[in-house]
PQR file with spaces between the fields and no chain letter, atoms N, CA, C, O and H, PARSE charges and radii, in Angstrom:
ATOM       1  N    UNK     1      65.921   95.935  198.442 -0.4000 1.5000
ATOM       2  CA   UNK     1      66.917   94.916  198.201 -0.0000 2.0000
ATOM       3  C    UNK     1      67.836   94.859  199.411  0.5500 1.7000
ATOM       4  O    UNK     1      68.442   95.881  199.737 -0.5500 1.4000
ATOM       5  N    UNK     2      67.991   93.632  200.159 -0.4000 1.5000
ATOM       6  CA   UNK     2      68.552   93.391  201.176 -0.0000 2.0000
ATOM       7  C    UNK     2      69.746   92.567  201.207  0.5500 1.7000
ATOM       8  O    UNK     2      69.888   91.676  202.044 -0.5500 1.4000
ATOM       9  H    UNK     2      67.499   92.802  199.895  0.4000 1.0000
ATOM      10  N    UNK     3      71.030   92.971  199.885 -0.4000 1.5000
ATOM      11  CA   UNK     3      71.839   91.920  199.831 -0.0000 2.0000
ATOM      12  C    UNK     3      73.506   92.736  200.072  0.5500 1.7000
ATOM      13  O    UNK     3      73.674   93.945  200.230 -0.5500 1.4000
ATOM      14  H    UNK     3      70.915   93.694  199.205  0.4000 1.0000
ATOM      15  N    UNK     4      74.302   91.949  200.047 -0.4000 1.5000
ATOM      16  CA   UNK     4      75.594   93.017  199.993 -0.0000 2.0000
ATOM      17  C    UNK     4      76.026   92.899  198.613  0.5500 1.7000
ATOM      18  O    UNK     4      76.784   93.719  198.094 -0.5500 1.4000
ATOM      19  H    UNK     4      74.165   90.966  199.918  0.4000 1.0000
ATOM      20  N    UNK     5      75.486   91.746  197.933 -0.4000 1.5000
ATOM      21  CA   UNK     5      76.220   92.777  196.468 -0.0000 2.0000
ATOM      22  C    UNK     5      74.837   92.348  195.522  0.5500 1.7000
ATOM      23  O    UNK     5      73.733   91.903  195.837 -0.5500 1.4000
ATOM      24  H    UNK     5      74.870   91.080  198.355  0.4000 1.0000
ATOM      25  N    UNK     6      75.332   92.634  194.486 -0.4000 1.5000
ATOM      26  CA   UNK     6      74.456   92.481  193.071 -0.0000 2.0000
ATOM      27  C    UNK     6      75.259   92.058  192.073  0.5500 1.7000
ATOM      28  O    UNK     6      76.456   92.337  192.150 -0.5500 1.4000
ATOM      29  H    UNK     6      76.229   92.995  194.231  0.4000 1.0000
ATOM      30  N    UNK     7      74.773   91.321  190.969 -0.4000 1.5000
ATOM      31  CA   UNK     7      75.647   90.827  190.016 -0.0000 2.0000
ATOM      32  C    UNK     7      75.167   92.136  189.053  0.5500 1.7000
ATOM      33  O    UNK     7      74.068   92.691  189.030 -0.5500 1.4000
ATOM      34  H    UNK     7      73.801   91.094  190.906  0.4000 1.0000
ATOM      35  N    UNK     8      76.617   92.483  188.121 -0.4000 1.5000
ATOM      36  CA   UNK     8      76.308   93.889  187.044 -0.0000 2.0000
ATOM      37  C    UNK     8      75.213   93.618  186.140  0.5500 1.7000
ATOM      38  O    UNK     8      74.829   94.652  185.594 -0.5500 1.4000
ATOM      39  H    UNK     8      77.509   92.033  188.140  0.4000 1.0000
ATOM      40  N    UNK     9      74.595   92.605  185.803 -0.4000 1.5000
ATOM      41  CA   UNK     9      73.746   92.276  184.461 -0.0000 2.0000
ATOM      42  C    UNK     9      72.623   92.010  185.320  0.5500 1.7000
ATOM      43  O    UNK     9      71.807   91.504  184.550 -0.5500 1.4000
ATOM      44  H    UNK     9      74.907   91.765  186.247  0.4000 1.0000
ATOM      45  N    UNK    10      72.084   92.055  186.503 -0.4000 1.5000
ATOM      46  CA   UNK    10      70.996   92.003  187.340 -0.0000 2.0000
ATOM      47  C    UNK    10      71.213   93.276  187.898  0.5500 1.7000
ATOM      48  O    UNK    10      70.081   93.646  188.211 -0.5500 1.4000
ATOM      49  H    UNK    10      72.747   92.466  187.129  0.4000 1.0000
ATOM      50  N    UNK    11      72.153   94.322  188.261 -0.4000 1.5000
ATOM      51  CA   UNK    11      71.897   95.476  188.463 -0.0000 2.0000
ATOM      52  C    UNK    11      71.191   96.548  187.050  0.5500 1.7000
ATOM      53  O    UNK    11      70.271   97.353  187.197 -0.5500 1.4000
ATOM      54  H    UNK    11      73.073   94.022  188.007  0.4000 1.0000
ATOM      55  N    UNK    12      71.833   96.296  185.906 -0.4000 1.5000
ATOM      56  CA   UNK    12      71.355   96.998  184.727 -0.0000 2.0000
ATOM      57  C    UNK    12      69.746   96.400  184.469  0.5500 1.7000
ATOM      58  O    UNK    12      68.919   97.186  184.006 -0.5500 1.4000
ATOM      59  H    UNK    12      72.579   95.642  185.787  0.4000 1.0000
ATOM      60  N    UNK    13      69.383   95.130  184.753 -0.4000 1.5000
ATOM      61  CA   UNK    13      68.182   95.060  184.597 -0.0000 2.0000
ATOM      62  C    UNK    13      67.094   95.437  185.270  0.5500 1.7000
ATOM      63  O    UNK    13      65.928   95.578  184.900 -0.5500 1.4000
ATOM      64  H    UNK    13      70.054   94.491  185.129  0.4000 1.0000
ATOM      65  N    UNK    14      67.941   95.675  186.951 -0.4000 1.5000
ATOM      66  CA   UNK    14      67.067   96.475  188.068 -0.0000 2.0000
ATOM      67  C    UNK    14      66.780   97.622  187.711  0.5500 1.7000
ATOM      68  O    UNK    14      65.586   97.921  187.722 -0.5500 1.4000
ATOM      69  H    UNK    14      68.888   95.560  187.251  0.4000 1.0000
ATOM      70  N    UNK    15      67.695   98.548  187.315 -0.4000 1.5000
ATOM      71  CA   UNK    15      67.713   99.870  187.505 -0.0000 2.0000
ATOM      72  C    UNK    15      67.109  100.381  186.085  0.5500 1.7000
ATOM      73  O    UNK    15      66.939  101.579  185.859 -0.5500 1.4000
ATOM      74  H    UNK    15      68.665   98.305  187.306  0.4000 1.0000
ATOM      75  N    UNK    16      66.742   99.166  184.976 -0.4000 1.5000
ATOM      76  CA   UNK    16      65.947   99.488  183.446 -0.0000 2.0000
ATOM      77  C    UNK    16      66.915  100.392  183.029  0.5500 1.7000
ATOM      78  O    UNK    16      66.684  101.504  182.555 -0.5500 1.4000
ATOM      79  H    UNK    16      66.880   98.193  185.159  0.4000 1.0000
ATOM      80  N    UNK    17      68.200   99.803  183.250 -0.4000 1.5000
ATOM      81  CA   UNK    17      69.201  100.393  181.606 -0.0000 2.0000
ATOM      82  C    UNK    17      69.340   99.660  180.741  0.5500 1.7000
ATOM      83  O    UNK    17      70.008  100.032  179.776 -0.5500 1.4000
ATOM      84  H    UNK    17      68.388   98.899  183.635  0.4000 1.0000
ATOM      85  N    UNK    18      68.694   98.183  180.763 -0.4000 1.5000
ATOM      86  CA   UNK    18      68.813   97.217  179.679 -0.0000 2.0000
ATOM      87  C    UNK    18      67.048   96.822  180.043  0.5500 1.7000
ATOM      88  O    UNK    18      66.439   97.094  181.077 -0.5500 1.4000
ATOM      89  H    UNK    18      68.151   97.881  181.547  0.4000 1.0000
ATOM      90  N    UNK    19      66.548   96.128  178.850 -0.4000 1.5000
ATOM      91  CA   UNK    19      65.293   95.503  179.207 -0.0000 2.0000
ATOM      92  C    UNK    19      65.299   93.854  179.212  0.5500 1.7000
ATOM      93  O    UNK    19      64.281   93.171  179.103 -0.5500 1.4000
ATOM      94  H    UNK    19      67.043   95.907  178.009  0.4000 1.0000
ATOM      95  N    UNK    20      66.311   93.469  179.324 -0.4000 1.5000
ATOM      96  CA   UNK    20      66.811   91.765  179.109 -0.0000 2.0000
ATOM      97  C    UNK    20      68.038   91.668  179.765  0.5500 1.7000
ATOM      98  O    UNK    20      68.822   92.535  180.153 -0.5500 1.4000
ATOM      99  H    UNK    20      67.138   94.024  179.413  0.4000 1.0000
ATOM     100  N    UNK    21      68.057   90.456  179.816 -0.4000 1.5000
ATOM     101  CA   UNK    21      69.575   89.831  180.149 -0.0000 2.0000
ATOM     102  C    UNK    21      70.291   89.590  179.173  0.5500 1.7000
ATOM     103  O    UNK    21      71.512   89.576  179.331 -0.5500 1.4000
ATOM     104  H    UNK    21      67.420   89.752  179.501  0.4000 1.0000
ATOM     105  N    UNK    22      69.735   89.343  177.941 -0.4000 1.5000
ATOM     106  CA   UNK    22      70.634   89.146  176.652 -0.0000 2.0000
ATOM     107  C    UNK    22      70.835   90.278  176.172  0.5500 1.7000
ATOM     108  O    UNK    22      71.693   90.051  175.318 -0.5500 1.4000
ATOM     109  H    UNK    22      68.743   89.354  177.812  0.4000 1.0000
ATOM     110  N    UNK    23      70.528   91.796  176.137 -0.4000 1.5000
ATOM     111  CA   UNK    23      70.822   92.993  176.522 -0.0000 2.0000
ATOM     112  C    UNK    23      72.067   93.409  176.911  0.5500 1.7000
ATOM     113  O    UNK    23      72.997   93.953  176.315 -0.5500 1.4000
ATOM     114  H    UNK    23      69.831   91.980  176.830  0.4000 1.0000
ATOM     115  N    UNK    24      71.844   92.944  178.328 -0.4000 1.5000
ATOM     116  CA   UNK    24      72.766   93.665  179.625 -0.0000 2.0000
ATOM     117  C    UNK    24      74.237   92.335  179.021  0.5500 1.7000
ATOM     118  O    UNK    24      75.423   92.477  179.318 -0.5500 1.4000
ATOM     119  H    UNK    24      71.088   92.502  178.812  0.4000 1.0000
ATOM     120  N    UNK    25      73.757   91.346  178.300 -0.4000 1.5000
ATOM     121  CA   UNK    25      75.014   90.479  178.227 -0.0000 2.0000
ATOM     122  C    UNK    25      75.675   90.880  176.930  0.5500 1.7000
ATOM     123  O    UNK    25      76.892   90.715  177.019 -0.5500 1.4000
ATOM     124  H    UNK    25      72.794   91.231  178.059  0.4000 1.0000
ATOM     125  N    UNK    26      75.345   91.292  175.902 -0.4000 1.5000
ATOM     126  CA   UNK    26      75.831   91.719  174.650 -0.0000 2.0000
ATOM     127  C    UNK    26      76.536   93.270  174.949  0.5500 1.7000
ATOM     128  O    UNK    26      77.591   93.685  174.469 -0.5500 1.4000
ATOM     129  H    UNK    26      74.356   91.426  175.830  0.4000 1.0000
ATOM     130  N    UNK    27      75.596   94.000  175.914 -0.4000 1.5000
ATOM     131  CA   UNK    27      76.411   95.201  176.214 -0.0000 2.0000
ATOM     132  C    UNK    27      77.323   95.461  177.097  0.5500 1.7000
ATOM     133  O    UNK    27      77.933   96.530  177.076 -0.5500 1.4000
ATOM     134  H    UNK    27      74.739   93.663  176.304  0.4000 1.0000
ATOM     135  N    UNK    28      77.553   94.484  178.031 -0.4000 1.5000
ATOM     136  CA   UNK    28      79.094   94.260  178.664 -0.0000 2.0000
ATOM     137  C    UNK    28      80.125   93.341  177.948  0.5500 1.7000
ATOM     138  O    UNK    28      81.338   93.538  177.884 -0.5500 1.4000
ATOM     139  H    UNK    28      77.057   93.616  178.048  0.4000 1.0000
ATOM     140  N    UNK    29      79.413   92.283  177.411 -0.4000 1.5000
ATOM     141  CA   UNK    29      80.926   91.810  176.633 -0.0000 2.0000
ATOM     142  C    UNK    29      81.512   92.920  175.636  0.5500 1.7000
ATOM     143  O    UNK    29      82.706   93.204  175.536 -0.5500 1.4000
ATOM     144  H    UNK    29      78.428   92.123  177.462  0.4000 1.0000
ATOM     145  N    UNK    30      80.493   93.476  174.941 -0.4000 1.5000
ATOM     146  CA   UNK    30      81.076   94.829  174.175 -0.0000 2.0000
ATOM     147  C    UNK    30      81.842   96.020  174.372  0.5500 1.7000
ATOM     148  O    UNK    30      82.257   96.793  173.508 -0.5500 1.4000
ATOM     149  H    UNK    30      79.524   93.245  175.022  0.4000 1.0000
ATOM     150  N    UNK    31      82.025   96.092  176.009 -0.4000 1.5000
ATOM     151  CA   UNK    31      83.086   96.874  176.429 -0.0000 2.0000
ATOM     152  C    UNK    31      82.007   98.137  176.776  0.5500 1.7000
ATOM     153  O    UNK    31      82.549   98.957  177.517 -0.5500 1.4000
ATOM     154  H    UNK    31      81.688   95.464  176.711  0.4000 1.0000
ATOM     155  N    UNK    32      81.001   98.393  176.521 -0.4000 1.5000
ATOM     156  CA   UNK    32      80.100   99.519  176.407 -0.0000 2.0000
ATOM     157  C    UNK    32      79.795  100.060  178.674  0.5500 1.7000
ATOM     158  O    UNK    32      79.406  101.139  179.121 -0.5500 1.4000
ATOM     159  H    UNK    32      80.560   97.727  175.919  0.4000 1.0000
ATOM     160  N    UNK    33      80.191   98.761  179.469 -0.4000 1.5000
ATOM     161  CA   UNK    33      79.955   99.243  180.970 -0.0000 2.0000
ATOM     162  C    UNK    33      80.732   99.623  181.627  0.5500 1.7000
ATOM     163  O    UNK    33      81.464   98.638  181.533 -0.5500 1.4000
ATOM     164  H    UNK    33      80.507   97.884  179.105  0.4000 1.0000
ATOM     165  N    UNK    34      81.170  100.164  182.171 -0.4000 1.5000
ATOM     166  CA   UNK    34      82.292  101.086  182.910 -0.0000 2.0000
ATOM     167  C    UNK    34      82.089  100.825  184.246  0.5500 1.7000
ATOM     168  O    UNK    34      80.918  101.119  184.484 -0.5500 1.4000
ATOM     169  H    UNK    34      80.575  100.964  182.248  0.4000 1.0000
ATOM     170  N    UNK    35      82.682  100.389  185.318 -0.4000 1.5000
ATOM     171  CA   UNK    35      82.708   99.939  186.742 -0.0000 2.0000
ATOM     172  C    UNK    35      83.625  100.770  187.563  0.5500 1.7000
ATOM     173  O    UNK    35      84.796  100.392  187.596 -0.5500 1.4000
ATOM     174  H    UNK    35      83.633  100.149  185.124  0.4000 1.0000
ATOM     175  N    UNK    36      83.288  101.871  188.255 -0.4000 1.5000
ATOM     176  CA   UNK    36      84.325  102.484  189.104 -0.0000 2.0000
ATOM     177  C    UNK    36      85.459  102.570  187.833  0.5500 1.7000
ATOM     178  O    UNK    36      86.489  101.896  187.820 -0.5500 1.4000
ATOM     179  H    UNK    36      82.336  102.178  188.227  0.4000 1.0000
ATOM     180  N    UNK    37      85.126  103.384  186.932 -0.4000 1.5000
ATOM     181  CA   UNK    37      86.099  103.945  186.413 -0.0000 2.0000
ATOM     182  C    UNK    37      86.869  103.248  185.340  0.5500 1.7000
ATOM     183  O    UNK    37      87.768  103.696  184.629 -0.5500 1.4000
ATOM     184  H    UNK    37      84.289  103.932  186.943  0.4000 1.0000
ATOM     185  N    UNK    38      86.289  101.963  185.373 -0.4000 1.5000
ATOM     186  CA   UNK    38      87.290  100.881  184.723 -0.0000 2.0000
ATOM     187  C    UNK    38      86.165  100.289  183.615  0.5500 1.7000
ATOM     188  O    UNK    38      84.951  100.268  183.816 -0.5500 1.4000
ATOM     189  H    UNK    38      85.559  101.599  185.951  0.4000 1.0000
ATOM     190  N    UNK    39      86.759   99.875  182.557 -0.4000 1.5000
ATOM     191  CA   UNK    39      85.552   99.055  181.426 -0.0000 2.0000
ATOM     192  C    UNK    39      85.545   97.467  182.144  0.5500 1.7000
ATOM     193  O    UNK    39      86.534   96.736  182.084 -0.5500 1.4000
ATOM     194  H    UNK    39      87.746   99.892  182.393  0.4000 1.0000
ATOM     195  N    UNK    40      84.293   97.084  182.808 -0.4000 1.5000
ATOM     196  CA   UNK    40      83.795   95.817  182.836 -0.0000 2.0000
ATOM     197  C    UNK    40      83.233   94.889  181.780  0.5500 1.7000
ATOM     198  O    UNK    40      82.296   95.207  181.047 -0.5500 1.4000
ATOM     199  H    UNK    40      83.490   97.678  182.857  0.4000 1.0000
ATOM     200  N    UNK    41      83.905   93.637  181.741 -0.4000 1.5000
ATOM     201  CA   UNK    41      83.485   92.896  180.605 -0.0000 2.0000
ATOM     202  C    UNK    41      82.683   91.326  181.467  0.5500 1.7000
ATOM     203  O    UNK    41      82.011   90.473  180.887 -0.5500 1.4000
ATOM     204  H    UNK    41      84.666   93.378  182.336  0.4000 1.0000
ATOM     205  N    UNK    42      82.979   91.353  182.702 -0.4000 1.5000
ATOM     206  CA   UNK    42      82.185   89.926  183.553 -0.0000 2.0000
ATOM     207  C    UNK    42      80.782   90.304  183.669  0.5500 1.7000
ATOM     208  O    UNK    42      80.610   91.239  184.452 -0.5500 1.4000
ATOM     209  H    UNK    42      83.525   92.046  183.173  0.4000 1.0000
ATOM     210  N    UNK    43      79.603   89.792  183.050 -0.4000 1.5000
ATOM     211  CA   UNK    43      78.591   89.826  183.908 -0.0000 2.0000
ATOM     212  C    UNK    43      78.226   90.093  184.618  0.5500 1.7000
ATOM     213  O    UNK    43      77.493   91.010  184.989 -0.5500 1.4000
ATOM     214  H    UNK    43      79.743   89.033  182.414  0.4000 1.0000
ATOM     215  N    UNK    44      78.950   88.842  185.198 -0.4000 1.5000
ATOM     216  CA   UNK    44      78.654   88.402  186.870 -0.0000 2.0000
ATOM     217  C    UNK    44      79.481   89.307  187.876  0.5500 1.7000
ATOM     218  O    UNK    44      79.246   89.089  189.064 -0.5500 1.4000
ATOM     219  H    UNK    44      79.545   88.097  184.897  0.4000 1.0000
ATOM     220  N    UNK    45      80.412   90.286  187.583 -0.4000 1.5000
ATOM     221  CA   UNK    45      80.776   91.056  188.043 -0.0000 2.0000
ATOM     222  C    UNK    45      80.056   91.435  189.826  0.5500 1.7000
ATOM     223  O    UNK    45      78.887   91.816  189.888 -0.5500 1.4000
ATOM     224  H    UNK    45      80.603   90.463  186.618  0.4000 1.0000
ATOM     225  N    UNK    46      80.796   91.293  190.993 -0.4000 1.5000
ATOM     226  CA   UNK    46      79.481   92.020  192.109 -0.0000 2.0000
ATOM     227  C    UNK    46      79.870   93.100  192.316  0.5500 1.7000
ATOM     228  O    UNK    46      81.043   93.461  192.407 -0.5500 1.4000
ATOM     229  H    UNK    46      81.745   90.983  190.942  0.4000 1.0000
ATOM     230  N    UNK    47      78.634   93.911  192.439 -0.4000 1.5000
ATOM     231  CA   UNK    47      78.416   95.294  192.417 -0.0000 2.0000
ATOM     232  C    UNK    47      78.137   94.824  194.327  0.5500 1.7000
ATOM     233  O    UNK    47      77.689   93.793  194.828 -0.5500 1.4000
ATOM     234  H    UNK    47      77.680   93.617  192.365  0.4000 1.0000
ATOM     235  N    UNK    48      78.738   96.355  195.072 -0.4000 1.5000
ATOM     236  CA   UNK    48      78.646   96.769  196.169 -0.0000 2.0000
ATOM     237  C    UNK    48      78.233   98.005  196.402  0.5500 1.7000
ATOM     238  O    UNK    48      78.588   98.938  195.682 -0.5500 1.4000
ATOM     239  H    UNK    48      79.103   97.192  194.665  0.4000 1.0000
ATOM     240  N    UNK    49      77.400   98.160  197.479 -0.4000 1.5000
ATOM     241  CA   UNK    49      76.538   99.904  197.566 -0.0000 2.0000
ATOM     242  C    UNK    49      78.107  100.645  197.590  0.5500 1.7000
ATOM     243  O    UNK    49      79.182  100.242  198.035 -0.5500 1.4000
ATOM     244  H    UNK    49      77.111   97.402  198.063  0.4000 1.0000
ATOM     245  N    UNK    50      77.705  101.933  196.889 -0.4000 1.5000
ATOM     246  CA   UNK    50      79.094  102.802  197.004 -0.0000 2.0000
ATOM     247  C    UNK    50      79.753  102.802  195.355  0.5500 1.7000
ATOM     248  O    UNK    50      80.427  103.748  194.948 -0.5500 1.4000
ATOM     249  H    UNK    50      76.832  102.261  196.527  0.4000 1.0000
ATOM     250  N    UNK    51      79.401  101.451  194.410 -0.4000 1.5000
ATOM     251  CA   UNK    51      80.048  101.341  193.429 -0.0000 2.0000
ATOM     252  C    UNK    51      79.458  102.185  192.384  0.5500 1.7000
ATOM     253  O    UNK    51      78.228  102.234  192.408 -0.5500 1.4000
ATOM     254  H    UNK    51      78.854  100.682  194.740  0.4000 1.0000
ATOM     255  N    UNK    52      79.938  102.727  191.652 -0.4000 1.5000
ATOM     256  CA   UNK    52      79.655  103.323  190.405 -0.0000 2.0000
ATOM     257  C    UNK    52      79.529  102.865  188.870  0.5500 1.7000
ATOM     258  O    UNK    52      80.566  102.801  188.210 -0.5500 1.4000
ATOM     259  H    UNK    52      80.937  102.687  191.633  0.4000 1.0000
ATOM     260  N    UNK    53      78.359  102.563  188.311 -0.4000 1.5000
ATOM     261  CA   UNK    53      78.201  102.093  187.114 -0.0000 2.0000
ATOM     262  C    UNK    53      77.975  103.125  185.986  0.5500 1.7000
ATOM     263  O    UNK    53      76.884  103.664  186.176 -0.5500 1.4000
ATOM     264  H    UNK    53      77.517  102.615  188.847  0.4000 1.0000
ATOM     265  N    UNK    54      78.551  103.575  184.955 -0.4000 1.5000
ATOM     266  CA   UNK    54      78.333  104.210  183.574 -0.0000 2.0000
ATOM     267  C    UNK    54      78.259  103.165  182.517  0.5500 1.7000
ATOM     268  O    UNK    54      78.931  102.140  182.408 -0.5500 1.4000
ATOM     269  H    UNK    54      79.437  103.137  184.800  0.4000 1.0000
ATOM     270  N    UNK    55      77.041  103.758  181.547 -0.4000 1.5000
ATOM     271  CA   UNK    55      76.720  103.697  180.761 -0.0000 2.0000
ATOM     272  C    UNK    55      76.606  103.957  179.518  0.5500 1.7000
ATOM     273  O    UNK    55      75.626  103.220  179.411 -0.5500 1.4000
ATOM     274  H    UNK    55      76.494  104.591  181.635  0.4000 1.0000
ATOM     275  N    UNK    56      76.765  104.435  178.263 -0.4000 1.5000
ATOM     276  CA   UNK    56      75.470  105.057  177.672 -0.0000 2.0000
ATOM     277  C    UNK    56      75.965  106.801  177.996  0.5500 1.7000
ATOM     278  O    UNK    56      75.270  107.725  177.573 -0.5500 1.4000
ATOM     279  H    UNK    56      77.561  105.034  178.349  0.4000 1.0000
ATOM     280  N    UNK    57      77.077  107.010  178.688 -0.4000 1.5000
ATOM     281  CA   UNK    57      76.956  108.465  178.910 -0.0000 2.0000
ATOM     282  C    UNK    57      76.300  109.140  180.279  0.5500 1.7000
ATOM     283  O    UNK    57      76.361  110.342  180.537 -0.5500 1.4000
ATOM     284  H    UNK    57      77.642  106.260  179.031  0.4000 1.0000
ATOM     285  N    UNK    58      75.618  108.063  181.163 -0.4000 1.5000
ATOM     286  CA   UNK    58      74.783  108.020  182.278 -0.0000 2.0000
ATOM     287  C    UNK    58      75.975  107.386  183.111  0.5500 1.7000
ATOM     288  O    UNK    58      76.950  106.775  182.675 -0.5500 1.4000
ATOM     289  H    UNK    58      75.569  107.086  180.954  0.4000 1.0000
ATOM     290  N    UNK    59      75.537  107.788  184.855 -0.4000 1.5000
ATOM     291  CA   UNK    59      76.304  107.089  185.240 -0.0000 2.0000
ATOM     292  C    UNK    59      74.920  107.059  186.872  0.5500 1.7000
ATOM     293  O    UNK    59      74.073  107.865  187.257 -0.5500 1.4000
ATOM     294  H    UNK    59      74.745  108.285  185.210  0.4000 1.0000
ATOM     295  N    UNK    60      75.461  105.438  187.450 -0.4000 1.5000
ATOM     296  CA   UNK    60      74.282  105.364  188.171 -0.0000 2.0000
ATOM     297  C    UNK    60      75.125  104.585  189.371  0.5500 1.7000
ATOM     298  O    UNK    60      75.825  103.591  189.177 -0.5500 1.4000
ATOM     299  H    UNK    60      76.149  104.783  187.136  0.4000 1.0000
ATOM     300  N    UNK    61      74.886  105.334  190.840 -0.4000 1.5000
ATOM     301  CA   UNK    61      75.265  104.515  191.933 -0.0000 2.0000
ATOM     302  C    UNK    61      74.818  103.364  192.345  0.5500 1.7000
ATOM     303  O    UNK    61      73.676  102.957  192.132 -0.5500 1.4000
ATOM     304  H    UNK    61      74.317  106.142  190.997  0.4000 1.0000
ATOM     305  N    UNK    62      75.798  102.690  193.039 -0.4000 1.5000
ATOM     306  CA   UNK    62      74.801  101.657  193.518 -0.0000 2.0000
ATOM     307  C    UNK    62      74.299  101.506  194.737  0.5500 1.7000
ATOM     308  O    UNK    62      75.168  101.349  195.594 -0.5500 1.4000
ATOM     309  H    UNK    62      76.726  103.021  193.212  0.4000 1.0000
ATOM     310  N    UNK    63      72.727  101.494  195.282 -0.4000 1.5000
ATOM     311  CA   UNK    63      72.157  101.297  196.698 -0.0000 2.0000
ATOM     312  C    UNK    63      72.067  100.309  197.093  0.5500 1.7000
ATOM     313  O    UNK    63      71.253  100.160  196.181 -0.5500 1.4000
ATOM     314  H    UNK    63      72.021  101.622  194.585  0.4000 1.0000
ATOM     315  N    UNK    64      72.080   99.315  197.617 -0.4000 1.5000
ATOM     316  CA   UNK    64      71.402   98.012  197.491 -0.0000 2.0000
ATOM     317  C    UNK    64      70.986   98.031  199.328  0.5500 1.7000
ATOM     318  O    UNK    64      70.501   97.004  199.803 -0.5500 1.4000
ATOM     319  H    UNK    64      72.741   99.436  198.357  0.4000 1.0000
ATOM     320  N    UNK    65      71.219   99.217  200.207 -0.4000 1.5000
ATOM     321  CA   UNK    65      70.484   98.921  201.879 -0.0000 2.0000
ATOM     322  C    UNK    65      69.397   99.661  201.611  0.5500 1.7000
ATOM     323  O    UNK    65      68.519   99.799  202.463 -0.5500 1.4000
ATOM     324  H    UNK    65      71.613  100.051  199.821  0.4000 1.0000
């Protein structure tokens, strides 16, 4: 992946912590994604390499170079 960011609901579907987009969209409006520390509720949120996503109790960096 050759981009500078990622949107959060296309990163969870990259990395198979959700298996859908209607998934990854029911489980961020629900308060359930955590962004650098903070609860994310945007989608579309952009993720940058360096950022930190939790989950679920998991927590997963982000690469995108």
């Amino acid at each position: 992946m050759n981009k500078d960011f990622i949107k959060l609901d296309q990163f969870l579907k990259w990395q198979g912590i959700v298996q859908t987009g209607g998934e990854a969209k029911i489980r961020i409006k629900e308060g359930e994604v955590i962004v650098n520390g903070e609860i994310e509720t945007r989608r579309g949120k952009k993720l940058r390499t360096g950022d930190r996503v939790s989950i679920g109790g998991n927590s997963y960096d982000v690469q995108l170079d």
